[in-house]
N, C-alpha and C positions, 0 to 999 in steps of 0.2 A: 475076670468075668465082668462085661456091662453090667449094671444095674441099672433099673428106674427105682426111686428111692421114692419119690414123693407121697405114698401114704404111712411113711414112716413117723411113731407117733412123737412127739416130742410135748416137754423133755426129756430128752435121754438121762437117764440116771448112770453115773460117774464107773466107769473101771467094767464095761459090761463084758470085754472082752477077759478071759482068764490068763490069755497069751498077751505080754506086753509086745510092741511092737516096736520101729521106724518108721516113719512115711517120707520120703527122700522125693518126695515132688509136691510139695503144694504151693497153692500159687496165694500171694496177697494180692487184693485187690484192690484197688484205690476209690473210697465211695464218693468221691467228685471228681473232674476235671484240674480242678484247686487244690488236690489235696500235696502236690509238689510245692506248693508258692512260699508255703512259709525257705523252704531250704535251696530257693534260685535266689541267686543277685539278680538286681534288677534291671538289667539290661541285660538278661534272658529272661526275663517274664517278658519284655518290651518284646522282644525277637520272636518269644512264642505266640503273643497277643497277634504279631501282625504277618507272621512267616506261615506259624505253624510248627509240627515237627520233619514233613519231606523224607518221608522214609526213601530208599533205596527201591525203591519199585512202581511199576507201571501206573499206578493209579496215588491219584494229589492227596485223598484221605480215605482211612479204613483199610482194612483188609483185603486184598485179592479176591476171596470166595469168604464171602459174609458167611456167617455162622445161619444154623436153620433155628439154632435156640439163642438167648441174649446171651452175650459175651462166651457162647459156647458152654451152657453150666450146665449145672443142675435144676432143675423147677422146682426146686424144695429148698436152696441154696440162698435164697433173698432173705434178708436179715431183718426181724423182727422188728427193730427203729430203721429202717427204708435203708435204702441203697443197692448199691453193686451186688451182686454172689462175691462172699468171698472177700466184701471190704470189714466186716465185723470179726475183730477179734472173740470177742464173747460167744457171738456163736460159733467161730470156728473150734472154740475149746468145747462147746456140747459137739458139735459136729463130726468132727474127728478124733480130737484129742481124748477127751471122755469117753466117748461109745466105742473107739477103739484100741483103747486102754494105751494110747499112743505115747509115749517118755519121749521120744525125740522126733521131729518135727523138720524138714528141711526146705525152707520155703527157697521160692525160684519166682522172680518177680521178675515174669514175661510180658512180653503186649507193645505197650509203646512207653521203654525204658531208656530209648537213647541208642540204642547198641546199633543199630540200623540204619540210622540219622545219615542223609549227605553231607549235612555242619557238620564235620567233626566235630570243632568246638563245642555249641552246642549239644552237640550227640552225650559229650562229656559230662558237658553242665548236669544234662540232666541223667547220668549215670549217678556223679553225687549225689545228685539229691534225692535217689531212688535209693542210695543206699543210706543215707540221713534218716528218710522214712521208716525206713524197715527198720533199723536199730531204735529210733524213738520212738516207732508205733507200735512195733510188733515185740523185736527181738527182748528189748525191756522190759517190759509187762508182763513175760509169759516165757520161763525158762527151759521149759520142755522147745521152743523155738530155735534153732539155730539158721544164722542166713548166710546166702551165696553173694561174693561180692560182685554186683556190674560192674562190667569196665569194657569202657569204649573199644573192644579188641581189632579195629581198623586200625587204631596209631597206637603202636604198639610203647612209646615211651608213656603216652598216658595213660595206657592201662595199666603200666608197670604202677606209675606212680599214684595210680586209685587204688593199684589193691596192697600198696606201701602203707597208704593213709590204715586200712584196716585189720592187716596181716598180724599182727598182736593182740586182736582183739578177740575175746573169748566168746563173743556171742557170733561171729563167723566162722564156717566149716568147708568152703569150697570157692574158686572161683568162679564166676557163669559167663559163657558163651555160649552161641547160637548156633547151629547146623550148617547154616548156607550162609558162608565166608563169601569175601570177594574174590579171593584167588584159595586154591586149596589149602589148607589151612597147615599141613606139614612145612609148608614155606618157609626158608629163613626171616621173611616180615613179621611174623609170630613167634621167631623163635623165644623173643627178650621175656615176656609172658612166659612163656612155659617155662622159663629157668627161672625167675621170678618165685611163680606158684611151689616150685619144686623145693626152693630154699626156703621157701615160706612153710614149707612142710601143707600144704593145701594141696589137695587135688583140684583140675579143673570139668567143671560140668560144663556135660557138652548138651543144650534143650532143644528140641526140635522147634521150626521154625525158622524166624528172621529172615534177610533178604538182602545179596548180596551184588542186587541190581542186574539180576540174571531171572529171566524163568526160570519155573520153581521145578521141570522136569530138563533132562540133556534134550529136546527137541523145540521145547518153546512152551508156551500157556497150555496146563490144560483145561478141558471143558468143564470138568465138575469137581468138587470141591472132594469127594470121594477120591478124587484123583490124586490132589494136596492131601489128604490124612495119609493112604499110603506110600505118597512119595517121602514121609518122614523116615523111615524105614531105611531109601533108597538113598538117600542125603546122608545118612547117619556111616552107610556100611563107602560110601568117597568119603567120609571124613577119615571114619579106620582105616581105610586103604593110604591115604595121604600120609598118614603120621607114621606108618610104619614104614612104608614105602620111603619118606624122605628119611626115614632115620631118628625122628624124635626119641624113639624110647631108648635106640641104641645109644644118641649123643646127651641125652640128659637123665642122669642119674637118678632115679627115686621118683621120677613123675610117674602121676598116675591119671585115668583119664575116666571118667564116667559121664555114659551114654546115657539120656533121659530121653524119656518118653519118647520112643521109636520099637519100641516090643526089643529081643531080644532072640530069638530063634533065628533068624536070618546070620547068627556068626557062624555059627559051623559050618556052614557054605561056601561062607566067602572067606575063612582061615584054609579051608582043605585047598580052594582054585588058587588063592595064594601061594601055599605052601606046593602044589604041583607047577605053578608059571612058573616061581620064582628058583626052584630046582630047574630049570631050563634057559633061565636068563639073569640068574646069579651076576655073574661077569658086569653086567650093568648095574647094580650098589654091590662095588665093594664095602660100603660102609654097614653094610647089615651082618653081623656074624653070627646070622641065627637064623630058624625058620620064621617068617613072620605068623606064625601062628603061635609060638613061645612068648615071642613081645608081647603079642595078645594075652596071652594065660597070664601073664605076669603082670600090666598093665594095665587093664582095662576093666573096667565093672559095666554093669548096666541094671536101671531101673526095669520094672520086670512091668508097668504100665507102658502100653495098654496089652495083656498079658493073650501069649496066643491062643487061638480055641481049636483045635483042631476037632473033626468031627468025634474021632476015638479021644477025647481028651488027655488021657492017659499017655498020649505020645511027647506029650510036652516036655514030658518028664524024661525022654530020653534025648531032647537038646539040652537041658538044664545039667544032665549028667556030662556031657560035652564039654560044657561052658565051665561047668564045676559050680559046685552050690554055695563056694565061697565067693563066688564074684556077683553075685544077683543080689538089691537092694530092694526090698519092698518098696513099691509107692502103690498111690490113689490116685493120685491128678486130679486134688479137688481144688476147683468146685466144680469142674470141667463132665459134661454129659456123659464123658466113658468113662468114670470114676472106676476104679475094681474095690471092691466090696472084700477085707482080710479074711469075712465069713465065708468067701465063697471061690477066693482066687485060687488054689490049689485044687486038681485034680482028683486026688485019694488022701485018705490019711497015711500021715508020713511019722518015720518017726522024730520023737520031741528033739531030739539033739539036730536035725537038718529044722524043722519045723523053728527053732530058736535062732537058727543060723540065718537062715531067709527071713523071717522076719525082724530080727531085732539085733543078732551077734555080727552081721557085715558089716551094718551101716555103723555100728557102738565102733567098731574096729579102725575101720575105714574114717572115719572122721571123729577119730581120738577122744571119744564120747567115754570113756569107762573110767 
């Protein structure tokens, strides 16, 4: 459920929710431009003073389809001593942690992370130092926090060996990648990553966005920025097609894959025209000894932001039975304008044993939190 939040009173006073939760998508923000510098060698600050960062897409800086709010948030989300939405820890702990009695916390440090970078090199550089920040700004200070590791996943030996640097490290829970690869991302050029993550006992997140030097729809730009939020959606269900289609879940043991912020009702659609193609053109992966809709059930989670509204709301609830209530993650995608609100994201009252499960017993499960 959208919310406008902004006349909410603050301060929030501690634990207001009675259901503890998960929130498996929230973003830290960076409240300068500088806030990398301490953790670049210096001859990538030199590179970024006079290059930039050169993302993989049409336009030299910013975003595609600029946001119609700042950095896309909340107008309630600006931090009491100044900055970004979203770069203050302290208020993120009234913010969500406090008000919504939140124990574990799964941040995803999207935006301009490196991941999308034409420098590889650089792309790297500052993959590190994005996750340098997050361990010594966020993750430390605030143990309810767990973080996702960036890593360059275009060169796949440096991603391996960024998320080697961190894969023993107890305040990370996940790898992170982006939606829009440069070649589909079941590829063998991905594979060394996902064997990687698997042995590391890490699932990898998969967040909507980045840019993999392609329009962001199969025909070219579109017109409106409406266009790009729901093609998150449509990026998300080629990325599932990919990975099971080349075989990831069959040839790598134990991996698992979750879908962030691209809603989640669009699977049972696209598992059923699967499982009807791929009974008629079998013959073509030998390498799959299964329906791909099974890979699915077994494989794949998803954050349930930005959660679907259908008009009968109630219907929601019979994708979710589909998908199975052990695969859905609660999030909010704060500080981001579609936040779902935990008061309000469900349909009907449920009972406490699914209600514990969606909110809090997947993600505790799923990222070895108990």
């Amino acid at each position: 459920m959208n919310v406008q939040v902004t006349q909410r009173p603050l301060p929030l006073a501690a634990n207001l929710s009675k259901l503890a939760t998960a929130d498996c998508d929230i973003h830290p923000q960076r409240s300068t431009d500088k806030a990398l510098h301490p953790y670049l060698e210096k001859r990538w600050l030199e590179h970024m003073q006079m290059f930039g960062a050169r993302p993989r897409q049409a336009y030299q800086k910013g975003p595609a389809y600029p946001k119609g709010q700042p950095n896309a948030s909340r107008r309630d989300a600006y931090p009491p001593e100044g900055g970004r939405q979203g770069s203050s820890l302290s208020f993120l702990r009234q913010q969500v942690l406090d008000q919504n009695n939140c124990v574990l916390g799964i941040l995803n440090p999207t935006g301009d992370n490196g991941q999308s970078y034409q420098n590889r090199e650089f792309g790297a550089a500052v993959c590190h130092a994005m996750n340098e920040w997050v361990l010594h700004e966020w993750l430390e200070p605030e143990p309810r926090l767990k973080g996702s590791i960036v890593v360059p996943y275009e060169d796949a030996d440096a991603a391996v060996a960024e998320l080697e640097k961190y894969a023993g490290n107890p305040h990370f829970a996940q790898v992170l990648m982006l939606s829009r690869t440069s070649e589909p991302p079941g590829q063998k050029r991905y594979w060394k990553l996902y064997e990687a993550a698997a042995a590391a006992g890490l699932p990898v997140g998969v967040h909507a966005f980045g840019f993999g030097g392609f329009p962001v729809s199969g025909s070219g730009w579109p017109s409106y920025y409406i266009e790009d939020m729901v093609g998150h959606a449509q990026s998300s269900q080629a990325f599932v097609t990919s990975m099971v289609i080349e075989g990831v879940f069959e040839r790598i043991p134990n991996f698992q894959l979750v879908m962030i912020e691209a809603g989640f009702a669009w699977l049972p659609s696209l598992s059923w025209r699967l499982d009807k193609i791929w009974n008629r053109l079998r013959v073509e992966t030998p390498h799959l000894k299964r329906l791909p809709s099974e890979y699915i059930h077994e494989s794949v989670f998803l954050t349930t932001q930005p959660m679907e509204e259908p008009a009968k709301r109630e219907q929601v609830l019979d994708a979710i039975d589909w998908i199975g209530w052990d695969r859905l993650l609660f999030a909010t995608d704060y500080p981001h304008w579609d936040y779902d609100d935990p008061d309000k994201v469900l349909p009907m009252p449920l009972p406490e044993e699914k209600r514990r499960d969606f909110f809090l017993n997947n993600a505790k499960k799923l990222y070895k939190q108990d």
